[in-house]
DOTI-574686 format. One line per field, with one value per residue (C-alpha): residue in one letter; x, y, z. Coordinates in Angstrom, 1 decimal, padded with zeros to 4 digits. Layout:
BEGIN
resn <- c(a ...)
u <- c(X ...)
v <- c(Y ...)
w <- c(Z ...)
// end
This chain:
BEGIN
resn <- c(x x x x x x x x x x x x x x x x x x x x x x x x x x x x x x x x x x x x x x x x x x x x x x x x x x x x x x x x x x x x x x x x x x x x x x x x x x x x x x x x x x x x x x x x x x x x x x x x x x x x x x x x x x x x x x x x x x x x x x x x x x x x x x x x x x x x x x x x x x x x x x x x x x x x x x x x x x x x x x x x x x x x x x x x x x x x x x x x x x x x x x x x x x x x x x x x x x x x x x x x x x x x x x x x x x x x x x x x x x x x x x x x x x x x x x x x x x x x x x x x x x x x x x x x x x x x x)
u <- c(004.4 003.3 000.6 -003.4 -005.5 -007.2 -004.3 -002.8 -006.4 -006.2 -002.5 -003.6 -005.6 -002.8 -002.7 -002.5 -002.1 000.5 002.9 005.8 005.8 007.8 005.3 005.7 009.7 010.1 006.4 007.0 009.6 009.6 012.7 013.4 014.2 018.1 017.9 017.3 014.6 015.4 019.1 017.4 015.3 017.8 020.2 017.6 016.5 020.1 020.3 017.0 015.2 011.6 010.0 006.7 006.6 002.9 001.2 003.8 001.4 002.9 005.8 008.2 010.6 010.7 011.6 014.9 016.2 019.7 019.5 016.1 015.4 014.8 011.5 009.9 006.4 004.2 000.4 -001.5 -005.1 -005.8 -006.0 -004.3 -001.1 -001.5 -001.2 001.8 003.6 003.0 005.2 007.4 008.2 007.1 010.6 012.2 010.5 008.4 005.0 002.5 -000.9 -004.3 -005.2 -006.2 -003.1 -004.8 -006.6 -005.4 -002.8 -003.3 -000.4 000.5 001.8 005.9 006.3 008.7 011.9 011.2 008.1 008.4 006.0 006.2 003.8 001.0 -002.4 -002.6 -000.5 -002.6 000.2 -001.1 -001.1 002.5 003.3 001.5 003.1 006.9 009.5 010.5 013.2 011.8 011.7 009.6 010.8 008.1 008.5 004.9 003.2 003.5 000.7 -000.4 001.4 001.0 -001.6 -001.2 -003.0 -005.5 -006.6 -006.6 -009.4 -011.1 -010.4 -008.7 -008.2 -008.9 -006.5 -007.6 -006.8 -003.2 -002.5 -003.0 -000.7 002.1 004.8 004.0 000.9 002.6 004.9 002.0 000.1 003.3 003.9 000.3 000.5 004.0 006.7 009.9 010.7 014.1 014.0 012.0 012.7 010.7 011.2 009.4 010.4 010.0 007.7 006.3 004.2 005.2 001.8 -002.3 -001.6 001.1 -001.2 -004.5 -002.5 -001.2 -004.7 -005.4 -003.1 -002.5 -006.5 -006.6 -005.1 -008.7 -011.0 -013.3 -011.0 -012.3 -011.7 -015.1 -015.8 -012.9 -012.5 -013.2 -010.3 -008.2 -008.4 -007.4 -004.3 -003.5 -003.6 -001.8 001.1 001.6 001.8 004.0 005.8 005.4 002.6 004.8 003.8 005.4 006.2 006.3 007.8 008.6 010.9 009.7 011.5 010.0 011.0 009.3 011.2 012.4 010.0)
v <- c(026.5 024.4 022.2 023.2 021.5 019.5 017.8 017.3 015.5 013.1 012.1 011.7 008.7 006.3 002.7 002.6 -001.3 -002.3 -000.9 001.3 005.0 005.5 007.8 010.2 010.8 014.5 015.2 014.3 013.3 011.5 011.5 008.2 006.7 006.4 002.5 001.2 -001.5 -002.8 -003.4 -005.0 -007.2 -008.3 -009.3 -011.0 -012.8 -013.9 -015.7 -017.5 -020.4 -020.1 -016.4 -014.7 -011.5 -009.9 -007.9 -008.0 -005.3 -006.1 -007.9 -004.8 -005.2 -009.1 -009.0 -007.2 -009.5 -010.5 -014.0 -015.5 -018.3 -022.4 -021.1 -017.8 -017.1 -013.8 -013.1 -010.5 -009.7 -007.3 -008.6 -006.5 -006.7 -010.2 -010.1 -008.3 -009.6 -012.9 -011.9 -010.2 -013.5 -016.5 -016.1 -016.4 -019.2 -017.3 -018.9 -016.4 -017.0 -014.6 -014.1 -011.1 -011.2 -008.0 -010.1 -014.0 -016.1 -019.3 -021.3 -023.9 -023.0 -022.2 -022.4 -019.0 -018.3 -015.0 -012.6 -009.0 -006.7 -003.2 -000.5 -003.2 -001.7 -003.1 -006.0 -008.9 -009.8 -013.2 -014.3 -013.2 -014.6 -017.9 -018.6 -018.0 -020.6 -020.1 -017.7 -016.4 -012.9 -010.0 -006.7 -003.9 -000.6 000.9 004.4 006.4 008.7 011.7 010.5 012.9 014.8 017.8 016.6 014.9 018.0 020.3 017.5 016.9 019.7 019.7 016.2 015.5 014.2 011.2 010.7 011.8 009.2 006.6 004.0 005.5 003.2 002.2 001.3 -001.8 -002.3 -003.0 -005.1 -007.3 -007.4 -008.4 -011.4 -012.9 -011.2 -009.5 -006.3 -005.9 -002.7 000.6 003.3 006.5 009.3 012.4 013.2 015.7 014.9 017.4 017.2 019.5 019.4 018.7 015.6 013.7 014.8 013.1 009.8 009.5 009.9 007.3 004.6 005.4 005.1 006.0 009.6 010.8 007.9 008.0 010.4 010.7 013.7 014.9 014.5 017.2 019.0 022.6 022.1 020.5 023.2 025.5 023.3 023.6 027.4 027.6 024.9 027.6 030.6 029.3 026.1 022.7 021.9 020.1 017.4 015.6 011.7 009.7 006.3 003.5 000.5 -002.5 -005.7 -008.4 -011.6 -015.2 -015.8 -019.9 -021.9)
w <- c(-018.5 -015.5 -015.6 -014.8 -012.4 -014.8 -016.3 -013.0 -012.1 -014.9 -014.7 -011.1 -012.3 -012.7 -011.0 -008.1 -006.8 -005.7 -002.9 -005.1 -005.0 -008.6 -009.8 -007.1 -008.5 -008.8 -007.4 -003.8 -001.5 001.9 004.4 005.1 008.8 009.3 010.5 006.7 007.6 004.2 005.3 008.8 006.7 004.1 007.4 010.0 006.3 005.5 009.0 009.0 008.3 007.6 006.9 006.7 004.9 006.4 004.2 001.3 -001.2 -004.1 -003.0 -003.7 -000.2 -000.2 -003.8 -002.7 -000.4 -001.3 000.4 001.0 003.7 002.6 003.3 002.7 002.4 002.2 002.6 001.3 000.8 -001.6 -005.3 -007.3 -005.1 -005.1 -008.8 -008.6 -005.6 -007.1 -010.4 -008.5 -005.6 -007.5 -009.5 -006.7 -004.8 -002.6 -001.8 -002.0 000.1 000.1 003.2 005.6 007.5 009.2 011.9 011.0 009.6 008.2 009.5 012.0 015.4 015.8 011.4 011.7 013.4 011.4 010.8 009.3 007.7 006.3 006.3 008.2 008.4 011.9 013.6 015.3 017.8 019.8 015.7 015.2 018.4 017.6 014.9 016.1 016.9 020.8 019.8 016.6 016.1 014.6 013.1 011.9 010.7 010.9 010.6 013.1 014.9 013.5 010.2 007.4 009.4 008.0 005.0 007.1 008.3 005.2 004.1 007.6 009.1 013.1 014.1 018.2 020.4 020.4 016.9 017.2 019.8 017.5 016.3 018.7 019.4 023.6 022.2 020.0 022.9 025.3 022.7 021.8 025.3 025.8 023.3 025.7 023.5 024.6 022.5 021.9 019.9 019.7 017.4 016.0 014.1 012.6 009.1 006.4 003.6 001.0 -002.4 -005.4 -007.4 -006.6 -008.8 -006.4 -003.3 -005.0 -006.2 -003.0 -001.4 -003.5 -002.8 001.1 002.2 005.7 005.6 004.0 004.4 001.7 -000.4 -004.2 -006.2 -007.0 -003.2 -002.1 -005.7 -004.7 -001.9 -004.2 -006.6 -003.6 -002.7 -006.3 -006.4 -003.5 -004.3 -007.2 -005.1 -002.5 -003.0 -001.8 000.6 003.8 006.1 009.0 008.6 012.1 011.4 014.0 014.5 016.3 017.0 019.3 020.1 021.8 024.3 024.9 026.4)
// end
């Protein structure tokens, strides 16, 4: 017998620090982008010096890194990831700082040959550029525009143009551009996503904020007692992913 709304609603109310998507298995699934940023990361890490993971969340990519540099260090801001990242990288001789790495980072000029970050909720480039070695590079995979709007606009209802445009890739181009970095790579891709129950669509609300700012159950309930009858009646509710690759370097004084 499946499950009703209201159970779905409660298991719904699981943790959600942190940046791992395990309790989505078997309730959601997400085409991934054929580069493998993992396999990038683990390779730029494994010929580097000095690193700075940007907005680690709970550590989760870092913490799979085969070979780590002499010196590897990752910021985050939020505290529950910080609790977890630092359990997760302290192990391994990461050093873990709190800090909004959103709009500063609190390090000396040229400390990196490398910088990455996953997921970022936005990049600050003249930072990521300030603190680069001559040489140094950046890689990024980032949310793409329109991400997941589908969803968006089952909540909110039709998005404007405006809104879709966002986050696109020649925007981070121009901006690293802007900040006096050379960007050697530029990927994106549009991938299928889809959620198999009300529960995985309301955790996942939950833990990725800016698809329905504001999101809370009891705000949206009557429309998430709709999606749920109609997830019965007809399947999975599907959504487009837009993912992009980024990879900048400082160029040799």
């Amino acid at each position: 017998m499946s499950r009703g709304f209201e159970e779905l609603v409660d298991e719904a109310a699981a943790p959600v620090d942190g940046w791992d998507f395990s309790w989505l298995d078997g309730r959601a699934s997400e085409q991934r982008p054929s580069w493998g940023y993992a396999r990038l990361v683990s390779e730029r890490m494994a010929r580097a010096d000095a690193a700075l993971d940007v907005q680690t969340g709970g550590g989760e990519m870092l913490a799979g890194v085969p070979h780590l540099p002499r010196r590897t260090v990752a910021v985050e801001s939020w505290p529950p990831n910080i609790v977890r990242a630092a359990a997760a990288l302290h192990p391994r001789g990461v050093h873990l700082v709190a800090a909004d790495g959103d709009h500063t980072l609190p390090f000396a000029d040229e400390t990196f040959d490398l910088v990455v970050s996953r997921h970022p909720v936005a990049t600050c480039w003249p930072q990521i550029a300030r603190v680069l070695r001559p040489g140094g590079g950046y890689l990024s995979q980032q949310v793409g525009p329109a991400s997941v709007g589908e969803l968006t606009e089952y909540f909110l209802g039709p998005q404007p143009a405006s809104a879709r445009g966002r986050r696109h890739p020649d925007g981070a181009r121009a901006a690293a551009h802007a900040a006096g970095l050379a960007v050697v790579d530029l990927r994106m891709e549009t991938l299928h996503t889809e959620f198999r129950d009300v529960g995985a669509v309301i955790y996942f609300l939950r833990k990725v904020v800016w698809i329905v700012p504001g999101f809370t159950v009891e705000r949206y309930r009557e429309r998430l007692a709709e999606l749920h009858e109609r997830i019965r009646a007809t399947g999975p509710f599907t959504a487009r992913t837009t993912r992009f690759l980024i990879e900048a370097r400082r160029p040799h004084d």
